[in-house]
Phi, psi and omega in degrees: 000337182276300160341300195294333191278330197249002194029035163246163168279165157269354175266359193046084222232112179308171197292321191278336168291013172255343195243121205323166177275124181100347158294133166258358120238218152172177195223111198251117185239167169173137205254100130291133208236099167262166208305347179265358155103337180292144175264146169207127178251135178262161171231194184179119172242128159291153183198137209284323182244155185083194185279127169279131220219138187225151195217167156206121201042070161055042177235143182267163193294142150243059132232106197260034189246000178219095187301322198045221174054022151114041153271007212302154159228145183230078198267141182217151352251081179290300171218214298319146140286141180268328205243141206340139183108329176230038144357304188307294193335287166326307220286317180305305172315352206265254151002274186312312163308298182298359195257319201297293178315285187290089115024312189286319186307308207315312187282344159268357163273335160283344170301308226278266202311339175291298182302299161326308166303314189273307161318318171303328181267328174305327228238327173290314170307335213264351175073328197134323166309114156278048212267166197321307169265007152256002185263359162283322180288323165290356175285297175307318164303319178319312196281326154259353147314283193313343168254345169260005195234347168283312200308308193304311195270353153318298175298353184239313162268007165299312215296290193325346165346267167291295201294347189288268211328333192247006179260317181292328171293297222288317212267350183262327187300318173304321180280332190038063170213156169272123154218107210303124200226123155209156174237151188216122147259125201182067154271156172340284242257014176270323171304314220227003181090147181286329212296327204280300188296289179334304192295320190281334199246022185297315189280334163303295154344312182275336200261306190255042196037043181206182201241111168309325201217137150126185190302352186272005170229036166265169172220167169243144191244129201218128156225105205251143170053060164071357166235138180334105177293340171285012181216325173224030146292117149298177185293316155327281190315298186303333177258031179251289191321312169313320176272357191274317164294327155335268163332314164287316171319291185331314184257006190270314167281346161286319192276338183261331181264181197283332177222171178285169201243136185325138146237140195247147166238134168251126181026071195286317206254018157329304187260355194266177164244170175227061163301000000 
């Protein structure tokens, strides 16, 4: 189901580790039933080689990179992780939340990832060297980096907002204590604008051949009773915390969508103690 909602692994694991051995492909279904009784079946089919295909009621995908339409998923503990180190994890957790709710963000986090690829091989090509016809060619990739990756990083502190009141309910409800809890998203290049941070990090950029600045390098910052949860939450804390964000997308995609969105939980209570 997680697959179907996201046309991704949550393990993140490439298309031939889903498909049995000695197979060339394989096909994964499923009749979503939603609360007003309508059905709708997704399908997928994998393919160790070519492309991968996606249908909803036999109609193909023409975005194959989101199913929507009421498929939604919520898997733990595929992410987040708190602590240090795993950054990627937030920001995706991040992400996945704004697509569930919106459906339309799914093409601006691929514009955000497109634009980005294409800026990186310019930057790789360019040798070190700032010459004349790659700082023209980086104004243009700037300029639309700088309008899908402002829309992205707009949407990511709206979402962060909405969710602290309900990360803080989720985490207390789990702890059955009052614990002063908050997340901040506030990078550098939202303060000062991206086009100003781009102008500033260009010869760095050019220098170590990658894009320096902007959402692929945010993080959310989580604190519990007033300190950094990644450096001083115990192990317990951090996997209450992890399902208390969890737990908040979940009733956050529930209150905006026609229904609540699968949730699958793995060995939840592992790191708990157990009350």
């Amino acid at each position: 189901m997680s697959y179907l909602a996201t046309l991704k692994s949550f393990r993140g694991v490439p298309t031939e580790a889903m498909i049995r051995t000695g197979s060339d492909s394989a096909i994964i279904r499923a009749t979503v039933i939603h609360p007003d009784g309508r059905e709708m079946l997704v399908e997928a089919e994998l393919a160790r080689v070519g492309r991968n295909k996606a249908q909803v009621n036999r109609q193909r995908l023409a975005n194959q990179g989101f199913v929507g339409g009421g498929a939604h998923d919520g898997v733990f503990p595929r992410r987040p992780r708190t602590r240090q180190g795993f950054t990627g994890d937030r920001r995706i957790f991040v992400d996945d939340a704004l697509v569930a709710i919106s459906p339309r963000l799914d093409q601006v986090c691929s514009e955000v990832d497109r634009v980005l690829r294409q800026r990186n091989a310019l930057l790789k090509q360019a040798g070190g060297r700032l010459t004349s016809e790659i700082e023209t060619t980086l104004d243009v990739w700037d300029e639309r980096f700088i309008e899908c990756a402002t829309t992205l990083g707009n949407e990511r502190a709206n979402l962060i907002a909405t969710i602290q009141p309900l990360v803080q309910q989720a985490y207390e409800d789990l702890a059955e204590r009052k614990t002063p809890l908050e997340l901040n998203y506030d990078p550098q290049w939202r303060r000062d604008g991206l086009a100003t941070s781009l102008v500033a990090s260009r010869t760095d950029d050019v220098r170590r051949a990658t894009t320096t600045v902007g959402p692929h390098r945010d993080d959310i910052d989580i604190s519990l009773n007033g300190l950094p949860a990644r450096t001083h939450a115990s192990q317990g804390e951090q996997r209450t915390l992890a399902l208390a964000l969890r737990l908040a997308v979940h009733r956050l995609v529930t209150q905006v969508t026609a229904g609540p969105p699968v949730l699958i939980l793995d060995d939840v209570l592992s790191e708990l103690d157990p009350q």
